[in-house]
N, C-alpha and C positions, 0 to 999 in steps of 0.2 A: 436376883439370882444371876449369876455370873458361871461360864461352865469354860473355860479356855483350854483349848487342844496345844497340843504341842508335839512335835517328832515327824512328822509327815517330812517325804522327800523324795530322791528318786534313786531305787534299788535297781538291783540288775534279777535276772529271774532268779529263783532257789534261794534268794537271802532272805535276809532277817529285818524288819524293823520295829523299833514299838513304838506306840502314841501313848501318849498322857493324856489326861484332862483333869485338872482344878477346878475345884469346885467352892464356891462363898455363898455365902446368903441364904445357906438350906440348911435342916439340921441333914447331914449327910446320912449320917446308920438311919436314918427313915425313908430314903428315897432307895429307889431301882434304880440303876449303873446301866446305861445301855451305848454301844457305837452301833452305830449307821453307816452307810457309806451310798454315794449316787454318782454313777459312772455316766458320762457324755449323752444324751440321750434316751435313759434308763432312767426308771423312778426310785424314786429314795427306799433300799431297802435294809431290812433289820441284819445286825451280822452277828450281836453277841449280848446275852445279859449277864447281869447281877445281881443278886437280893440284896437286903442287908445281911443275909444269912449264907450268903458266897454260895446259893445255890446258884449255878450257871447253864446259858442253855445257848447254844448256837446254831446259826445256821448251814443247813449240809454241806453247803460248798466248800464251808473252812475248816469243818470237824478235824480235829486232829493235826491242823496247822498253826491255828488261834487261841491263843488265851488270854482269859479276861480276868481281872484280879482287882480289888480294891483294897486301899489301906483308910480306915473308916478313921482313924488318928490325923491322915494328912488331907483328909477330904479330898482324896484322887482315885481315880480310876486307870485300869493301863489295858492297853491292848498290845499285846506280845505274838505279833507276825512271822511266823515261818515257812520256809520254802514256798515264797510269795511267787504268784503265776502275773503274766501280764493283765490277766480278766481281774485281778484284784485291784487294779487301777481305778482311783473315783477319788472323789472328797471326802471324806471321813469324818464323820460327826459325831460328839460325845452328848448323849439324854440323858437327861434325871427327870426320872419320874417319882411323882409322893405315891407309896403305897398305902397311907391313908384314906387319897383323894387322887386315884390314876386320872383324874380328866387335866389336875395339874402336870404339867411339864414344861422343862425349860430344855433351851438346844445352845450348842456351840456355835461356831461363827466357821468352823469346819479345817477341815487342814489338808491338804492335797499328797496323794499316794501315786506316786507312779512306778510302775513295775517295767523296766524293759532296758534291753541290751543296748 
């Protein structure tokens, strides 16, 4: 399994960026689509899912700033950041999880978010 990020960089507050991650070696429409992100000292926490059914679910902090989307043809996942604050600063990590067998999962290698003037 292979999970590669991509778009991470450094934004100024209120913009916009999106991450990618590619995805090989899975059959994709069977796994859960999830980012991560672990900021300086903070432990690794959940920030967005996806089924194979684009039900989606996030966490409070980004409601309404993030979206999470899949295209199950290109085996990718996107995370679509807006009116990005400094706290949303971290590494950002793309999951796949099998909704077969959730104990399986695989992680990206991560991609780095910086928010700041």
């Amino acid at each position: 399994v292979l999970l590669v990020e991509s778009g991470g960089g450094l934004v100024q507050p209120g913009g916009p960026l999106r991450l990618s991650c590619a995805a090989s070696g899975i059959t994709f429409d069977m796994y859960t689509m999830a980012w991560y992100r672990q900021a300086p000292g903070k432990q690794r926490e959940l920030v967005a899912t996806i089924t194979s059914d684009r039900t989606t679910n996030y966490v409070d902090s980004v409601k309404g700033r993030f979206t999470i989307s899949r295209d199950n043809a290109k085996n990718t996942v996107n995370l679509q950041m807006n009116s990005l604050k400094p706290e949303d600063t971290a590494v950002y990590y793309c999951n796949a999880r099998s909704q077969l067998h959730p104990t399986m999962m695989s992680w990206g290698q991560g991609t780095q978010v910086t928010v700041s003037s």
